[in-house]
PyMOL CGO cylinders between C-alpha atoms (Angstrom):
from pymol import cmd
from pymol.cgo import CYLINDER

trace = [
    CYLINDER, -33.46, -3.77, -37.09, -33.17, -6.73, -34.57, 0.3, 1, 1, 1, 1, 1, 1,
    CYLINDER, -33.17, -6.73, -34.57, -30.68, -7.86, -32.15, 0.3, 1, 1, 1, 1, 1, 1,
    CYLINDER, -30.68, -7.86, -32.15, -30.78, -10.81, -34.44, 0.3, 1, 1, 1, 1, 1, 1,
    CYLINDER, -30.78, -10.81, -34.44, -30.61, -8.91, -37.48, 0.3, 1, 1, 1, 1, 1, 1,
    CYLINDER, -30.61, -8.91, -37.48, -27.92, -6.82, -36.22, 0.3, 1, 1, 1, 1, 1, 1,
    CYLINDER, -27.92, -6.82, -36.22, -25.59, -9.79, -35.16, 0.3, 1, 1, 1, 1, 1, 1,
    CYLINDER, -25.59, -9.79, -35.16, -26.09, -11.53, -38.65, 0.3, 1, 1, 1, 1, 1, 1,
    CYLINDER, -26.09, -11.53, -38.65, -25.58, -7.98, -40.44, 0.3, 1, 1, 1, 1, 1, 1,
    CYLINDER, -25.58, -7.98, -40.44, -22.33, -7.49, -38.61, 0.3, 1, 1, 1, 1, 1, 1,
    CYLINDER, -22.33, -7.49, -38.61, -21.49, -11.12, -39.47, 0.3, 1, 1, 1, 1, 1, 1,
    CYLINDER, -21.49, -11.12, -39.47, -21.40, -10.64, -43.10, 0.3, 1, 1, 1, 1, 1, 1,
    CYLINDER, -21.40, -10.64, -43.10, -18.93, -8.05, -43.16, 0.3, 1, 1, 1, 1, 1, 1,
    CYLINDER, -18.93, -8.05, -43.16, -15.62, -9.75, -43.89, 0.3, 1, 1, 1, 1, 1, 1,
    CYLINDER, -15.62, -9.75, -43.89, -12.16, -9.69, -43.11, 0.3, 1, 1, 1, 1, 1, 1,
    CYLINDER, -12.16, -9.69, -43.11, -9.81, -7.44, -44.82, 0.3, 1, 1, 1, 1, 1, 1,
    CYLINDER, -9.81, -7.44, -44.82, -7.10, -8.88, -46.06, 0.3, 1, 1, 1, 1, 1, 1,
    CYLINDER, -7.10, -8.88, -46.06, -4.80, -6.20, -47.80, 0.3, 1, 1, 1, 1, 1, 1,
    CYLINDER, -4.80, -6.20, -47.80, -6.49, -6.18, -50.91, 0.3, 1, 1, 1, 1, 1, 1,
    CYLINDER, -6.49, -6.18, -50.91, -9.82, -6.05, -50.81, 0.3, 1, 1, 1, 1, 1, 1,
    CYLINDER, -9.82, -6.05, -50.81, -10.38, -2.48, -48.75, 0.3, 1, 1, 1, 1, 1, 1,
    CYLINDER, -10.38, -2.48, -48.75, -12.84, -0.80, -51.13, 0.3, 1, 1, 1, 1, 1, 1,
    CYLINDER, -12.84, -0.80, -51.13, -15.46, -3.54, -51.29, 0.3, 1, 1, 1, 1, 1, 1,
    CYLINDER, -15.46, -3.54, -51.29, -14.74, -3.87, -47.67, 0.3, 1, 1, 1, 1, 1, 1,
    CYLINDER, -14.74, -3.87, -47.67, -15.29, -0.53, -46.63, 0.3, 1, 1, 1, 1, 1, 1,
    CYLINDER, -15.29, -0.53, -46.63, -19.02, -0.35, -48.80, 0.3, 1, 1, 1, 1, 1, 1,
    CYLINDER, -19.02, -0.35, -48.80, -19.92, -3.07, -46.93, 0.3, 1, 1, 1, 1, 1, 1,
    CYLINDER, -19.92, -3.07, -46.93, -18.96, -1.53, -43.27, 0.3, 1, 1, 1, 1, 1, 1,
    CYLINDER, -18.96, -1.53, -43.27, -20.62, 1.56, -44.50, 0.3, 1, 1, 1, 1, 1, 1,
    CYLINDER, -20.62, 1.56, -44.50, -24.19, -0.67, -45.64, 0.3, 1, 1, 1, 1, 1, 1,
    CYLINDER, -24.19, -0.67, -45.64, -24.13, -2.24, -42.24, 0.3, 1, 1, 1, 1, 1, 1,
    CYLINDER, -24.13, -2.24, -42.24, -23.39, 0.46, -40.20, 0.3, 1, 1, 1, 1, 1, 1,
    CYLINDER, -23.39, 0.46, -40.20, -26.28, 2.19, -42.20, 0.3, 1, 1, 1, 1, 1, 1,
    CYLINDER, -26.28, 2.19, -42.20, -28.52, -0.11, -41.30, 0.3, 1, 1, 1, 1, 1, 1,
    CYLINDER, -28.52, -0.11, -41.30, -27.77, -0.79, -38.13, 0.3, 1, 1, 1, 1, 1, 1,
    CYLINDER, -27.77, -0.79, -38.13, -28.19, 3.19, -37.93, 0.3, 1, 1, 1, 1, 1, 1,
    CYLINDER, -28.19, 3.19, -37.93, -25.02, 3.90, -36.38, 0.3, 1, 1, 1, 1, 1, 1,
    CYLINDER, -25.02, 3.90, -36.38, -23.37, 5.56, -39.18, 0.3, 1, 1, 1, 1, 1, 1,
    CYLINDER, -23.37, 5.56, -39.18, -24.28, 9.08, -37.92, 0.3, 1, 1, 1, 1, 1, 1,
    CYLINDER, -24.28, 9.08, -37.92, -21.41, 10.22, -36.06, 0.3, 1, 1, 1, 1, 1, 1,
    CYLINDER, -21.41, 10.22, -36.06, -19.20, 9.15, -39.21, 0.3, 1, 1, 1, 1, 1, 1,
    CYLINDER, -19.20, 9.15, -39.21, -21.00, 11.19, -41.44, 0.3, 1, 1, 1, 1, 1, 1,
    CYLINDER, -21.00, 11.19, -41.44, -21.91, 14.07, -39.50, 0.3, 1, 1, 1, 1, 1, 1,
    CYLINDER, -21.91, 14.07, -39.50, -19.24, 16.42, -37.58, 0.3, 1, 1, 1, 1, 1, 1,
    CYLINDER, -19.24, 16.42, -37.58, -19.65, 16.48, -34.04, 0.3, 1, 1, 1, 1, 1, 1,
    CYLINDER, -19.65, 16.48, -34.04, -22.40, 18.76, -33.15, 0.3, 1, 1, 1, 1, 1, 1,
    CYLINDER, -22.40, 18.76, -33.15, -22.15, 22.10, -30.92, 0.3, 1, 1, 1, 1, 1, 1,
    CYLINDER, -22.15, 22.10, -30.92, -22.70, 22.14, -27.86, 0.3, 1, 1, 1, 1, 1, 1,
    CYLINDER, -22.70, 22.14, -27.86, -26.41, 22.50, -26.71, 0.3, 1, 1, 1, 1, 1, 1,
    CYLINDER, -26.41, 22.50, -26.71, -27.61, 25.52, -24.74, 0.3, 1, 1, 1, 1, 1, 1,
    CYLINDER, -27.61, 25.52, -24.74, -31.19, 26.99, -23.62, 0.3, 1, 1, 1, 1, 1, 1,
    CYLINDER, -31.19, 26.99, -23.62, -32.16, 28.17, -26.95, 0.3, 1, 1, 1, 1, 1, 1,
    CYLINDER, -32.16, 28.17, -26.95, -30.77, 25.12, -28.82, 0.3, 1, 1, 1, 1, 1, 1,
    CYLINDER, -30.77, 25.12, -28.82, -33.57, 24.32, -31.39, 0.3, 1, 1, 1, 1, 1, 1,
    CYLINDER, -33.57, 24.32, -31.39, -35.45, 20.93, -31.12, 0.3, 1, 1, 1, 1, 1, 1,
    CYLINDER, -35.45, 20.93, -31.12, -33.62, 19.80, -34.69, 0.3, 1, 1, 1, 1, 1, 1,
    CYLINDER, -33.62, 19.80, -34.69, -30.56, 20.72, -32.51, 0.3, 1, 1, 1, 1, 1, 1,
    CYLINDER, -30.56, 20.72, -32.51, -31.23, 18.50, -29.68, 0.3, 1, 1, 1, 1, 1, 1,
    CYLINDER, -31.23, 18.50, -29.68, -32.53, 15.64, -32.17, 0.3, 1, 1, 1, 1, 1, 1,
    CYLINDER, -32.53, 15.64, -32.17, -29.26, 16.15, -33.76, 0.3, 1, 1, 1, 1, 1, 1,
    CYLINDER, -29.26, 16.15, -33.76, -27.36, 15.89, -30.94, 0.3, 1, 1, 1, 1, 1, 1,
    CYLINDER, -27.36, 15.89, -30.94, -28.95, 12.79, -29.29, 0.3, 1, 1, 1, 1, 1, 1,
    CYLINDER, -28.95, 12.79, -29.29, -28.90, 11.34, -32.62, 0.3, 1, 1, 1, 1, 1, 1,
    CYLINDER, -28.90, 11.34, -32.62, -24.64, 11.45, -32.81, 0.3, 1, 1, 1, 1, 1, 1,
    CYLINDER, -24.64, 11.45, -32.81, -24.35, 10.90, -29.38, 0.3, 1, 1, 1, 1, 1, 1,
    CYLINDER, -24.35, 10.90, -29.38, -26.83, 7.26, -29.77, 0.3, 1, 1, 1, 1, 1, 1,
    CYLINDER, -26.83, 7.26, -29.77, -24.59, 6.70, -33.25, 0.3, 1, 1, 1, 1, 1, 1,
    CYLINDER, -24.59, 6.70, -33.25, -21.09, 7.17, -31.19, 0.3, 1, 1, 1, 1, 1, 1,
    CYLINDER, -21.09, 7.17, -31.19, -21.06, 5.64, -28.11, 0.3, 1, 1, 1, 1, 1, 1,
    CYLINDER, -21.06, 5.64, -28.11, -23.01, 2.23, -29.48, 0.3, 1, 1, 1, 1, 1, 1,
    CYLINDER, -23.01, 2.23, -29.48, -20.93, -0.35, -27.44, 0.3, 1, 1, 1, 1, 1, 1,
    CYLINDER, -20.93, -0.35, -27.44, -18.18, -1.42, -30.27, 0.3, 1, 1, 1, 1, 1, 1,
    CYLINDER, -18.18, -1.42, -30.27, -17.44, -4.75, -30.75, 0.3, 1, 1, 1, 1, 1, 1,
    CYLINDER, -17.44, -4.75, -30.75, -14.99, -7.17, -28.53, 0.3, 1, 1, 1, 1, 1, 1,
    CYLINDER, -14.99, -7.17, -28.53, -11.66, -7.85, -31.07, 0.3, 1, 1, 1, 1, 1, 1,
    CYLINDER, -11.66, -7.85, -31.07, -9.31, -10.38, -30.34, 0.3, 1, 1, 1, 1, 1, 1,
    CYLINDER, -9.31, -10.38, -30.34, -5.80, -9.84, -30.70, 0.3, 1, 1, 1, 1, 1, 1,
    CYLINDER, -5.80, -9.84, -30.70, -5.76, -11.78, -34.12, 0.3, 1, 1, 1, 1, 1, 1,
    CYLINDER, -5.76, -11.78, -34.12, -8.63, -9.06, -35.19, 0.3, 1, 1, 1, 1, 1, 1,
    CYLINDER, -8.63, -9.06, -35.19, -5.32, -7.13, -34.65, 0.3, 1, 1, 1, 1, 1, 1,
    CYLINDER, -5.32, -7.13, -34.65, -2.82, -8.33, -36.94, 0.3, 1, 1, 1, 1, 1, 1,
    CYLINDER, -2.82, -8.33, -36.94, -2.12, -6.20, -39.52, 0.3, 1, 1, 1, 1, 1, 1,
    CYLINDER, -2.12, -6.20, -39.52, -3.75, -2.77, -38.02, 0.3, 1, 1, 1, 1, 1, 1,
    CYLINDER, -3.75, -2.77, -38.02, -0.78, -0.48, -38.97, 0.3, 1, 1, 1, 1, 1, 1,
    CYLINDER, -0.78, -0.48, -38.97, -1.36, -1.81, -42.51, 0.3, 1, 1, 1, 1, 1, 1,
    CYLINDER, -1.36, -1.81, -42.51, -5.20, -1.47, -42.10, 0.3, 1, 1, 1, 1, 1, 1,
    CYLINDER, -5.20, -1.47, -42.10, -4.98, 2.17, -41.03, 0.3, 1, 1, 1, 1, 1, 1,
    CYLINDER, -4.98, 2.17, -41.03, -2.51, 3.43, -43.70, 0.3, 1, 1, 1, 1, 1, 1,
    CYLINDER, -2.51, 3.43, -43.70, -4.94, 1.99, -46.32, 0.3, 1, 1, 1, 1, 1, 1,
    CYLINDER, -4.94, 1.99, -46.32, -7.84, 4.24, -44.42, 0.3, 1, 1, 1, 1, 1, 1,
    CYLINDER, -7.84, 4.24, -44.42, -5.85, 7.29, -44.81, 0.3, 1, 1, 1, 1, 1, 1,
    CYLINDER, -5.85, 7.29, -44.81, -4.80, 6.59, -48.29, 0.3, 1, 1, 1, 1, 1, 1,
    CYLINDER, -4.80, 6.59, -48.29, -8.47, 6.78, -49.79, 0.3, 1, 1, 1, 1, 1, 1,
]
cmd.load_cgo(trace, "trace")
């Protein structure tokens, strides 16, 4: 995927609003997919490598690493409102 693509993939997810979580969430999760950055959420963290780590390992590794430390988004503080509200509704499901 693009820069482009990426920026107009991002775009289409939508606000939550309270109500609308679960079709909110798919669409985060078809984004991130695509955008390949939905690793680390879907894989635990991996161990730590050593000298007889495994190439699969290392892939692994670089692979949650790339998928974690993408550079997030910039929010503004009316991103914000609501958060608490936001959050409790992630924990519930």
């Amino acid at each position: 995927m693009t820069p482009a693509n990426s920026t107009d993939s991002v775009n289409t997810i939508y606000m939550l609003n309270g109500s609308n979580f679960k079709s909110w969430k798919e669409n985060l999760e078809i984004v991130l997919g695509m955008m390949d950055l939905d690793f680390a959420l879907r894989e635990d963290f991996p161990p730590a490598l050593t000298d007889k780590s495994t190439s699969e390992q290392k892939r692994e590794k670089e692979m949650w690493e790339k998928s974690n430390r993408e550079d997030p988004p910039q929010y503004t503080v009316e991103d914000a409102e609501g958060l608490a509200d936001r959050l409790a509704l992630l924990l519930a499901d």
